[in-house]
N, C-alpha and C positions, 0 to 999 in steps of 0.2 A: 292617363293624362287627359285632362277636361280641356284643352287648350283647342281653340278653334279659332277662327279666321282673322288673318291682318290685310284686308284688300288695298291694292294698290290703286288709289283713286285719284292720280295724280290730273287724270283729265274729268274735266267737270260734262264733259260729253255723256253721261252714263243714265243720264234719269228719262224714259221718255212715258210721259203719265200728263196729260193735259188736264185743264182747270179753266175751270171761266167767274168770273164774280158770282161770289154769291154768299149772302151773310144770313144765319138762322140765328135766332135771337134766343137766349134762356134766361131763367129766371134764378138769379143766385141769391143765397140763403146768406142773410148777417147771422154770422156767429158770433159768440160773446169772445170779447177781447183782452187782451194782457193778459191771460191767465198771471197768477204769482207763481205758478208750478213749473209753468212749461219751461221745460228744460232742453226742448228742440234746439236752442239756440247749440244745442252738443255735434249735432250735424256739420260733419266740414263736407267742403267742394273735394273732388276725386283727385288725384294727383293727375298733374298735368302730362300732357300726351309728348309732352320733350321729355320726360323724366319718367317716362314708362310704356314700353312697349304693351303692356298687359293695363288692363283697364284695373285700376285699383282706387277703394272707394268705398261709403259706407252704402249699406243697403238695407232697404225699410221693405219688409213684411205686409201685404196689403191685398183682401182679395181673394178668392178662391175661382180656381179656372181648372178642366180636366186637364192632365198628363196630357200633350200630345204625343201619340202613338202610341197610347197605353190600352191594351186591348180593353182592360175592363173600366176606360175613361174615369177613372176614380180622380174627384175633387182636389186639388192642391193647395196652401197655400203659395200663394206668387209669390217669387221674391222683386225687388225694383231695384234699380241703379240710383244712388242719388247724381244727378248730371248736374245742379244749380242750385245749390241751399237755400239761395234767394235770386230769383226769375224775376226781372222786375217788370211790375204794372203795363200793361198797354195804355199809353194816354192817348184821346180821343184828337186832341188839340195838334199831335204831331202827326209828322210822313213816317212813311216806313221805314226811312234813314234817320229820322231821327228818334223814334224807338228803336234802334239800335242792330236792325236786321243787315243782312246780308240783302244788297239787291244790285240789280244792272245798271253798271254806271252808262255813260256815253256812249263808249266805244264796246259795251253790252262785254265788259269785264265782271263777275260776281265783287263788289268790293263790302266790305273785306273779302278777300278769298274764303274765308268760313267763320262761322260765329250762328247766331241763334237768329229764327223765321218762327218764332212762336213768342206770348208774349200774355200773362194770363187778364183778365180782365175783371179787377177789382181791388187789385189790391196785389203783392209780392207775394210769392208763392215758392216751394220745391221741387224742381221739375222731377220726372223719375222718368226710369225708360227699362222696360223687364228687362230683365237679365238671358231670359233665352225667349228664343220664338217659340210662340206659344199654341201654334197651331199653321196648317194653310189653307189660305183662300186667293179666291181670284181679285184681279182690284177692280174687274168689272168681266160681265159675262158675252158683252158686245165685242165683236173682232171686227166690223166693218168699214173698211178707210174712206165712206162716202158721206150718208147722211146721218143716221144714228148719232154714231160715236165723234160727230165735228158740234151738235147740238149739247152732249151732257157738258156737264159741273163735275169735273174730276176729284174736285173735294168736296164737302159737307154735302147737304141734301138738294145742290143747285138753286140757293135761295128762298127756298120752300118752292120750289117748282114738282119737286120730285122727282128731277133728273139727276140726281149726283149719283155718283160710281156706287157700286153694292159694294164695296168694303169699306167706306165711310158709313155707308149704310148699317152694316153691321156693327163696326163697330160703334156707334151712337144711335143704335137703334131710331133710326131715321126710317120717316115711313114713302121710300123711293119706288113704291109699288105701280108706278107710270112707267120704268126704265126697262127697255126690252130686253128680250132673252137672248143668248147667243144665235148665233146662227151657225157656227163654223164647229157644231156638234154639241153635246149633252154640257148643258151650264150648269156647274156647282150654284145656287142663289143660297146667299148664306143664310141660316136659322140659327136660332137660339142668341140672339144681339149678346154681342162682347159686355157690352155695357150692364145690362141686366142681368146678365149671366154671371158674371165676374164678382158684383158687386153688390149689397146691402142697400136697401132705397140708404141707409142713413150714411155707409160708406161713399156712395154716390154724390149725396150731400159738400163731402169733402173736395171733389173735386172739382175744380175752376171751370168755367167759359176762358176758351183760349182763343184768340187770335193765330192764326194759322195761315202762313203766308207760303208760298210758292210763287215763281217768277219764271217763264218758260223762255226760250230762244231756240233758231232754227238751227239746221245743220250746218247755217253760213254766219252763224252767232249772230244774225238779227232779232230783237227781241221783239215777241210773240204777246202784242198786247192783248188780245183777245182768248189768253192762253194761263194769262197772270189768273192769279187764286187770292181770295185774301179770305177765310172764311170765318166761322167761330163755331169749334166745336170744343166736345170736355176729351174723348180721346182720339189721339191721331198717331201717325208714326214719324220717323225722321227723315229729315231732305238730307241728299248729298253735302251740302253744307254745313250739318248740324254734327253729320258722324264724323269729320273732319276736324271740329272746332278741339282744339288742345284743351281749352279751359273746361269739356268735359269729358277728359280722360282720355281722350284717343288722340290718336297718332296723326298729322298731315296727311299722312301718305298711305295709314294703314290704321286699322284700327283691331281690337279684338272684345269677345263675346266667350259664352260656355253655351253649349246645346243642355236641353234636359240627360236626364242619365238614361233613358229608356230610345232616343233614336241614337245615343252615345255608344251605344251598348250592341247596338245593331248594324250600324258602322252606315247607318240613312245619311246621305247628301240631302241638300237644299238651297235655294233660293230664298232671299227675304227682300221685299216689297223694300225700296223707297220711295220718296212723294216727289220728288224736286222735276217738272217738266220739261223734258228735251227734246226737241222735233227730230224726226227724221221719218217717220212714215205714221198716219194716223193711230196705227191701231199696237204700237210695240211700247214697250214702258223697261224703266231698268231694275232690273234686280239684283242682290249681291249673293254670290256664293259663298254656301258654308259648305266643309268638310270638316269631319272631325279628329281625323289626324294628320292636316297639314295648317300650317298657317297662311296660306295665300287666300288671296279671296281679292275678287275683281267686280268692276262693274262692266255688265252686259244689256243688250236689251232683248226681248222677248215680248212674246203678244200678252194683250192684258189679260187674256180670258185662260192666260195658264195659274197654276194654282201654284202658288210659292209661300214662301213662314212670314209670319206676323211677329212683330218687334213693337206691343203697340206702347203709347208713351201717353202722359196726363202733368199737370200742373195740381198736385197738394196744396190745399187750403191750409197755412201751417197756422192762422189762428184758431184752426177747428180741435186742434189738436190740445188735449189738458197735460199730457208727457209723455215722454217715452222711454221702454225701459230694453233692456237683453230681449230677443224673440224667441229664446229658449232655454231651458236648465241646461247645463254644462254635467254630459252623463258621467264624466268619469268622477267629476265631486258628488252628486250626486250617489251614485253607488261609493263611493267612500266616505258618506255621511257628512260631507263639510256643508257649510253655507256656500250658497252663490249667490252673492250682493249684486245688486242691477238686473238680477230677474222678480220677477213679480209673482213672491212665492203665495200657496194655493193653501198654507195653514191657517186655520183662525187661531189666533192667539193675539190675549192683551197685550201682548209686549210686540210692538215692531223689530222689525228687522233693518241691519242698515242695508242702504241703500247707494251701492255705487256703480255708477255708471262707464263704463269701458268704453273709453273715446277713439279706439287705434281703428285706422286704416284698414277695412276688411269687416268690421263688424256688423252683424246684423243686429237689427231695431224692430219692433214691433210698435202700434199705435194706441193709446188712449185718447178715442174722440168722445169728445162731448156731445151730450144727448138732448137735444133741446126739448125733448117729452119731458126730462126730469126736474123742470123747473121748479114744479112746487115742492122738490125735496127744500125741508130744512132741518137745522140741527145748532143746534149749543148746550154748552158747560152746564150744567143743573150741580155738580158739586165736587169739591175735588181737597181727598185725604191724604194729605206725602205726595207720594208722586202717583197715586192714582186717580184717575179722573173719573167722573160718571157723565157720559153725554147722553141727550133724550134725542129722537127723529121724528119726524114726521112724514109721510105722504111718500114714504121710500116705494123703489119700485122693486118687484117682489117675484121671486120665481128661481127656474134653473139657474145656475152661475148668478147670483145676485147677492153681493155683499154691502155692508157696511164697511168703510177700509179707511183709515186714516192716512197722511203726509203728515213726518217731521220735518220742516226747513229751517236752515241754520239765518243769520240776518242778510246774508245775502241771496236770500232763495234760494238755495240750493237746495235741493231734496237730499234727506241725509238718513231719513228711515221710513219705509215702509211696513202698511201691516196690515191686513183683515183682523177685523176683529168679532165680525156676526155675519155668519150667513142668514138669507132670507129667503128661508125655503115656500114660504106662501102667503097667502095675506093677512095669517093672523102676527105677523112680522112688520106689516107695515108701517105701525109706529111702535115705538118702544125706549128699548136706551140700551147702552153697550159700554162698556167699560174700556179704559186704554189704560198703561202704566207708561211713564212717561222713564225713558231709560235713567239709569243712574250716570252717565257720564254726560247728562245734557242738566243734572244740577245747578251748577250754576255759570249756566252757558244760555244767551237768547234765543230763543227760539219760538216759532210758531205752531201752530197744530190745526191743518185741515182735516176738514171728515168729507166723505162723499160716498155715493150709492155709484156701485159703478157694478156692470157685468163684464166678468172674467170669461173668455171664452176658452183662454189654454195658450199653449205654446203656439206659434207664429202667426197667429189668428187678433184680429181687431177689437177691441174691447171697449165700452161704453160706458161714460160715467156722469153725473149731475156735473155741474158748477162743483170747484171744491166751496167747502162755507167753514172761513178760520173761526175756529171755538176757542182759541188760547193762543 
């Protein structure tokens, strides 16, 4: 049983992790818009945390990170949580309450008592949140309750000072190379950035500038303005306020997660960082217990310079996305020779496949982003006999995993067949032409036909494709 932690976080006393203003600026990418394909809009929000004690919910494929605790740190793909199908926008013009966060009223009450302190910046977006912790680090190597640690930026990179905490660090690859080393014995400083590591410059691409908010108060619930956080990073992890929020799947009072199958297996306890700051002595921050065969799980606090699990979370650019299909063949059809419609089969063949996509609760997704290198692909009709087609290409990009692949959509965009139809093993591929057959049950039915150059990289892994360009 993969069942792991429901903590009891009835008191919001649990996070003590300080933060001072500080906002780092990036520079985000316009992706091209409306796709006709994208069929994202299949993504639902996770059942609600009154209607389910167990986090249930679709989950999107994204990314490759080591195994933690896997001796021979072998590559994964991540799997993510969808937490928010659509996260809406940061607008510049409002307060923190009124983009819609959790924050300290008067009487330094959280109101709402939980709901969402992130908020991405540019546009609505899909929040995600891994699904297991993914590793441990410390959330800073500083233990000192005087000078040091009352100076840093507990989020982002302290403004570009480069005092923010070394796990913002890490994970956004922030260069906090001014921030002191532990003093209270041997400091993990983390290497190899989450960000970098994890992710494709062009997966990277995908993911938002986020507003990132925390609100700190003492142990006599006075609020701690020089404590508040508001920052803008692309990956962060959750406040006490956000693991709370029902409308992403978890419980008031409890919430629950799966550990990987390798500390699963081993019977490893852990801790996982959350962000939300609470005083009670400089140098202790909270984190939540995992076990993997009980459901309890509480918040505690602890010094920051201990090493506990990462849970980290990012806002998806869902216009970057051209659609999404299955993140894996289904092996028992498979070895039984059947089709498996809604995965993104690996045959070249003129004749598509159909293509249906499995909306239930639990399923996992895999991404097709668009590759803005591919721009000068084009392609159209040159002639078409009965129902087969002859299409010509141009300026395609060429190489391992690089096909020619067509969409059939019905009049309401639906994607209704998929299909490769040319692999393009090198450049003497790069222009040509490819044949389709247009099925016989779409005779005399309307329909559209995209072509696109996309790279296939396999089961749960992200895959890259031009603009589609309708030829029919």
């Amino acid at each position: 049983m993969k069942k792991i932690f429901a903590v009891s976080l009835s008191l919001i006393t649990l996070i003590n992790i300080y933060f001072t203003n500080g906002v780092l600026k990036f520079q985000q990418k316009t992706y091209a818009k409306n796709f006709v394909t994208n069929n994202i809009n299949k993504i639902e929000n996770p059942v609600s945390g009154e209607e389910s004690r167990e986090w249930k919910g679709h989950y999107i494929y994204f990314g490759n990170y080591p195994t933690f605790g896997s001796p021979d740190k072998t590559s994964k793909p991540i799997r993510w949580c969808v937490l928010d199908k659509n996260n809406k926008a940061w607008n510049n013009s409002k307060t923190i309450k009124k983009n819609g966060f959790v924050y300290l009223d008067k009487h330094n009450k959280p109101t709402p008592a939980f709901g969402r302190q992130n908020a991405p910046i540019g546009g609505n977006s899909i929040l995600l949140m891994a699904s297991t912790k993914l590793c441990d680090k410390q959330y800073h190597p500083t233990c000192d309750e005087n000078d040091e640690i009352q100076k840093l930026c507990w989020g982002g990179n302290g403004g570009g000072s480069g005092k923010g905490c070394t796990l913002w660090a890490w994970l956004n690859n922030y260069d906090n190379s001014n921030v002191l080393a532990g003093k209270d014995g041997p400091s993990i400083i983390p290497e190899s950035p989450f960000l970098t590591t994890a992710f494709t410059i062009d997966e990277q691409s995908a993911i938002m500038n986020t507003k990132v908010y925390s609100e700190s108060k003492d142990i006599c619930g006075h609020s701690l303005k020089t404590k508040t956080s508001l920052t803008e990073d692309k990956i962060f992890i959750l406040s006490c306020y956000e693991i709370l929020n029902e409308a992403y799947g978890f419980q008031n009072k409890s919430r629950s997660a799966y550990p990987t199958d390798y500390p699963f297996a081993r019977d490893i306890w852990s801790y996982s960082w959350l962000r939300t700051p609470y005083f009670s002595r400089y140098n202790t921050a909270t984190a939540v217990w995992i076990t993997p065969h009980h459901s309890d799980m509480w918040g505690c606090t602890h010094p920051v310079n201990y090493s506990y699990g990462i849970v980290p979370a990012f806002n998806l650019n869902s216009e970057s996305v051209i659609f999404i299909s299955k993140a894996a063949s289904n092996p028992v059809k498979v070895a039984e020779g059947k089709l498996d419609y809604g995965v993104k089969n690996y045959v070249i063949n003129s004749s598509p496949l159909k293509f249906i996509l499995p909306t239930k609760r639990e399923n996992e997704y895999k991404l097709t982003l668009y590759d803005e290198s591919r721009n000068n692909f084009t392609a159209k009709k040159i002639s078409q006999n009965g129902n087969e087609v002859t299409i010509s290409y141009d300026n395609a990009t060429t190489g391992n995993n690089e096909y020619i692949s067509c969409l059939i959509l019905d009049e309401q965009s639906e994607i209704k067949y998929y299909g490769k139809l040319k692999q393009l093993n090198d450049s003497t591929t790069t222009n040509g032409s490819a044949i389709l057959k247009i099925p016989e049950e779409l005779q005399n039915s309307k329909y559209s036909v995209e072509i696109l150059n996309e790279q296939c990289n396999g089961d749960y892994k992200t895959d890259f494709s031009s603009k589609p360009i309708k030829c029919l």
